[in-house]
N, C-alpha and C positions, 0 to 999 in steps of 0.2 A: 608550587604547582599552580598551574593557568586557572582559571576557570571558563567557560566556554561559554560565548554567548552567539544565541543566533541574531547576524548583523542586519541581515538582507533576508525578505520571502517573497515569493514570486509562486505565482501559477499560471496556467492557462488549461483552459476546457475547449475544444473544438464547437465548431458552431453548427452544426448540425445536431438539432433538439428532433429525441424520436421520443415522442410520449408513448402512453400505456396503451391507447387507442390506435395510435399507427402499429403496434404488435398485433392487435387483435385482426391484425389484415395478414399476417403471415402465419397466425399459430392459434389453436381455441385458449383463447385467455378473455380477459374482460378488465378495465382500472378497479373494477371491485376488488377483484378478487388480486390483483398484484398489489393493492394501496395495504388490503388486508395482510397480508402474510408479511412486507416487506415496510411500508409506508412509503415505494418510491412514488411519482408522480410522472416522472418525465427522467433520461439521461444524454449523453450527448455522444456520437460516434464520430471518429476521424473521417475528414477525408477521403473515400479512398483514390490510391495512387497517388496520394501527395502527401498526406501527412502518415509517420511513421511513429513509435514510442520513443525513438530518437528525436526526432523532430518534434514533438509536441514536448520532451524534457527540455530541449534545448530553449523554447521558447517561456518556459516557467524561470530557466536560469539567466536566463537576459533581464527577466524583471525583476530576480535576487539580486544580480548583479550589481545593477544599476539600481537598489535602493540600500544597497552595502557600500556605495561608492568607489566598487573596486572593477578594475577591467580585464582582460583576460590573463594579462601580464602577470597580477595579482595571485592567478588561482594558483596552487601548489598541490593539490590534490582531488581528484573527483570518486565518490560514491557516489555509483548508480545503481535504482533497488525496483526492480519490474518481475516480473512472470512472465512477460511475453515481449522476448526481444525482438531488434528488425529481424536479428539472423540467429541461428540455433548456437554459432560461434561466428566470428569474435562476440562480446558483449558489446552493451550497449556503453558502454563506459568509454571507449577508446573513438565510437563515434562519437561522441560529445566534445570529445578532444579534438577531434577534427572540426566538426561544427563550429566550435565555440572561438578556433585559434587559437587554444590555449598554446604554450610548453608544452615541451615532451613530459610531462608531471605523469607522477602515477593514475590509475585510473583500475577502481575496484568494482566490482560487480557481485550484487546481491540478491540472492535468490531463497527469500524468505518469507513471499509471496504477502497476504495484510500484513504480517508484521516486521515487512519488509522495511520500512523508510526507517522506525523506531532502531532496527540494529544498525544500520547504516547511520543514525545521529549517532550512537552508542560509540562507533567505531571510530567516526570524526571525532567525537569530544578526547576519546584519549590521547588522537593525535594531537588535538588541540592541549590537552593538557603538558603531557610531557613536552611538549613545545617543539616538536618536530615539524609543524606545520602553522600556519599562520594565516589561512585561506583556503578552507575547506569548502565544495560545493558537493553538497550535498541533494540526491536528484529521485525521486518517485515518479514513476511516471508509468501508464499503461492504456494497451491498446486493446481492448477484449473483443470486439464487435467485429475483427475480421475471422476468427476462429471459435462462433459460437455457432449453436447444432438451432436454427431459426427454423424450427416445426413446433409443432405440436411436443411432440417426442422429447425437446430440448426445452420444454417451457419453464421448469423448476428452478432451472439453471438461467437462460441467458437472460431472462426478464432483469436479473437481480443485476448486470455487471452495466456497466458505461467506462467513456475511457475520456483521461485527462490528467494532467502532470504537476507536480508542486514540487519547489525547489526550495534551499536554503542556502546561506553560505551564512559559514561555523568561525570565528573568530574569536581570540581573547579576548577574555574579558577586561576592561579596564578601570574596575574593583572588583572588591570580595563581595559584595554584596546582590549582584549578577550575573546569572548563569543557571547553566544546566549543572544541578547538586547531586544528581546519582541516574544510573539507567540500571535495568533489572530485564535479564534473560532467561527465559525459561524455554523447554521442548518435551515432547513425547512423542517419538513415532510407534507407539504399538497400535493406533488407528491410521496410521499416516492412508487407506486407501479410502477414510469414509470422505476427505474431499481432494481429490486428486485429478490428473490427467496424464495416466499411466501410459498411454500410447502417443505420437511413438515415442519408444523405448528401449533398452535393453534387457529389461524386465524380465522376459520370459517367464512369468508366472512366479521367481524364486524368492520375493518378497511375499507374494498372495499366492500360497498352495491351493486356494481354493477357485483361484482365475486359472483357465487353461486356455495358453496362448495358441495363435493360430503357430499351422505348420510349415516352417520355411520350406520352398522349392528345392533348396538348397545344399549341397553340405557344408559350406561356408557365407557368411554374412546374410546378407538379404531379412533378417531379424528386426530391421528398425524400420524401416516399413513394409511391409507386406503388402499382395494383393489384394489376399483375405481384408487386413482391415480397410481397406481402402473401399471395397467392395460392402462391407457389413458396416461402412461411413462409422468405424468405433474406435474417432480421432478427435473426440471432443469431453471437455471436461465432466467429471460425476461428482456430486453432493450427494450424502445425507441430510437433508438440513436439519431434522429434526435432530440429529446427533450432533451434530455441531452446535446449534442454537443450548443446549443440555451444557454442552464443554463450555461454551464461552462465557455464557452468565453464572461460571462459577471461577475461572481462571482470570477474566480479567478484573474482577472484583480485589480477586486476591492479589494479583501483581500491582494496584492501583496503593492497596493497603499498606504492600510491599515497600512501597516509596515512599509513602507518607508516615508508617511509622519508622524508616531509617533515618527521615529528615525533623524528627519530633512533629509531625503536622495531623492534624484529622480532619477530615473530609470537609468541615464548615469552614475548614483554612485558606481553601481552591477559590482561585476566580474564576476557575475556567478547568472543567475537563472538557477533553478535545479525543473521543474513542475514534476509535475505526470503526470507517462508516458499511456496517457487513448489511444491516438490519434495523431498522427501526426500532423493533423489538428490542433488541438484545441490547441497545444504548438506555431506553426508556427502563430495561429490568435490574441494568447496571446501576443506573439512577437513583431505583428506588432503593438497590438493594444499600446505597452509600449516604441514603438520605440526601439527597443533593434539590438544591432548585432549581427550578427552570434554566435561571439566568446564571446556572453554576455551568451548564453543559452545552455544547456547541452541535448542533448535527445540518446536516447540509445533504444527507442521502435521499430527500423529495425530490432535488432538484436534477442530481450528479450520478447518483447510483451507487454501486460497490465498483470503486475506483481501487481496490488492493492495494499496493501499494504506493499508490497516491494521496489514498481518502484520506489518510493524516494530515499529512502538509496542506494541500488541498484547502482540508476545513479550518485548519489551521492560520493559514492565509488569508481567507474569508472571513473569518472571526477577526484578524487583526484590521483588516481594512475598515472592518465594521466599527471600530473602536472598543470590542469588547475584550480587549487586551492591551495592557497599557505598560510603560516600564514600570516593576519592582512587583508586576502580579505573580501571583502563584498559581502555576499552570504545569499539569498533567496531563500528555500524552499517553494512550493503550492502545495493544490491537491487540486482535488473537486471529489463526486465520490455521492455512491448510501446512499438516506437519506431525502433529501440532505445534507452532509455535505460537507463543506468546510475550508481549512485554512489555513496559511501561517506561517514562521518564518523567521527571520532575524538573520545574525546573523557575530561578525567579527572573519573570520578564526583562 
């Protein structure tokens, strides 16, 4: 059996920086009060009309590529792991394929939202194992900032998101001694609607008997968008945070544990955890709760924001650039995010 090493990482962030002060020109907020809740600082939004979640993955994998030394010819398989594709179908997976020039290779698409990138590594490393594959790219990538509710009304929510893409490509290993050593999947949807974005949808209320959908015109279709919601603008994401912030500083503790005691390790073992960048909060409570130091944990949510399915790779990326990752380190990937899903990796540089 392979073991699976990541060869190549690559990101990009779009260049437009909107801080906590350019919000307070669209919505009553203040950087007090968003540093407070969140610790962001500033995040970064596409383009618009030019850059797309397509196109901003495709640019994280160009610079996996070419630090894996492999070219398109190379790739043999693409995971792609977002929440907000270009299009509602096809995914963003088979655009990449075209971008990129790949082969006609398979092309998977993941919708797991933060703990999106972490099953997409999961998914590659088996290909990679069983040896079905040989060049895996691997791709997070996400666009929040053209589908957020920028009022007042919307401030809970879109304060927390920015968009920006991190790539990988998954290769054998060439020893035992390097690799990703186990990934760990976990889920619950019996809160799946405390962080969701339930419209549109097909929904009709049959998940949430307590939501009562609007009334189709209709006798047939016309269910997945309505007027109704178009008109009561009730096409944009909902948070509990408080409910979430509760979940997550007890599940990703436990999936981190998860990994560490399957591979004989304890928390003073890590050079480096790399969570999902949801919160400020919820990294620093993880921290404590694992006893970890400073320079055990990586965060990058000041600068970037809740990048979902990017924040991994993303910081992960930044951390290596930075040198704070080196070959033969011991490094742990988490997220936990809307689902509930959850989940970790391990793995030695």
């Amino acid at each position: 059996m392979n073991f699976t090493i990541i060869a190549g990482i690559g990101k990009y962030v779009p260049e437009n920086i909107v801080t906590n002060e350019d919000l307070t020109k669209v919505m009553d907020t203040s950087d007090a009060w968003i540093q407070e809740r969140t610790g962001i600082r500033e995040r970064r939004y596409a383009t618009r009309f030019e850059e797309t979640t397509a196109t901003i993955g495709a640019n994280a994998a160009k610079v996996a590529m070419a630090r894996a030394n492999v070219t398109a010819s190379d790739i043999d398989f693409v995971i792609f792991a977002t929440l907000s594709p270009d299009y509602y179908f096809p995914g963003c997976g088979v655009l990449i394929q075209r971008m990129l020039g790949l082969k006609e290779v398979g092309a998977l698409d993941v919708r797991n939202q933060c703990s999106g990138f972490v099953y997409a590594l999961s998914i590659g490393d088996q290909f990679i194992k069983t040896g079905m594959y040989k060049n895996v790219l691997v791709i997070g990538a996400e666009v929040h900032s053209y589908a957020l509710d920028f009022s007042t009304r919307g401030r809970n929510v879109s304060v927390i998101f920015g968009d920006g893409a991190g790539a990988v490509v998954l290769q054998p290993s060439p020893t035992k001694d390097r690799g990703i050593l186990s990934t760990h999947l976990h889920s619950d949807g019996a809160d799946a609607e405390i962080l969701s974005m339930p419209n549109p949808g097909f929904h009709a209320g049959v998940h949430n008997p307590k939501w009562k959908p609007p009334q189709p015109d209709a006798p047939y279709g016309n269910m997945f968008i309505t007027q109704e919601l178009l008109d009561k603008e009730d096409l944009f994401p909902y948070m509990d945070g408080q409910a979430v912030f509760k979940r997550a500083v007890i599940k990703m503790p436990e999936v981190i544990y998860e990994a560490l005691n399957q591979n004989g390790y304890k928390p003073e073992d890590l050079k480096l955890l790399v969570p999902h960048q949801a919160n400020l909060r919820i990294a620093q409570f993880v921290q404590q709760k694992l006893n970890l130091r400073d320079n055990q944990v990586f965060n990058n949510i000041q600068k970037y924001g809740n990048t979902t399915a990017a924040s991994v790779p993303l910081a992960l990326c930044e951390a290596w650039e930075a040198g704070k990752v080196k070959e033969g380190d011991l490094v742990c990937l988490s997220a936990f995010g809307s689902g509930f899903t959850w989940a970790s990796a391990l793995m030695k540089w």
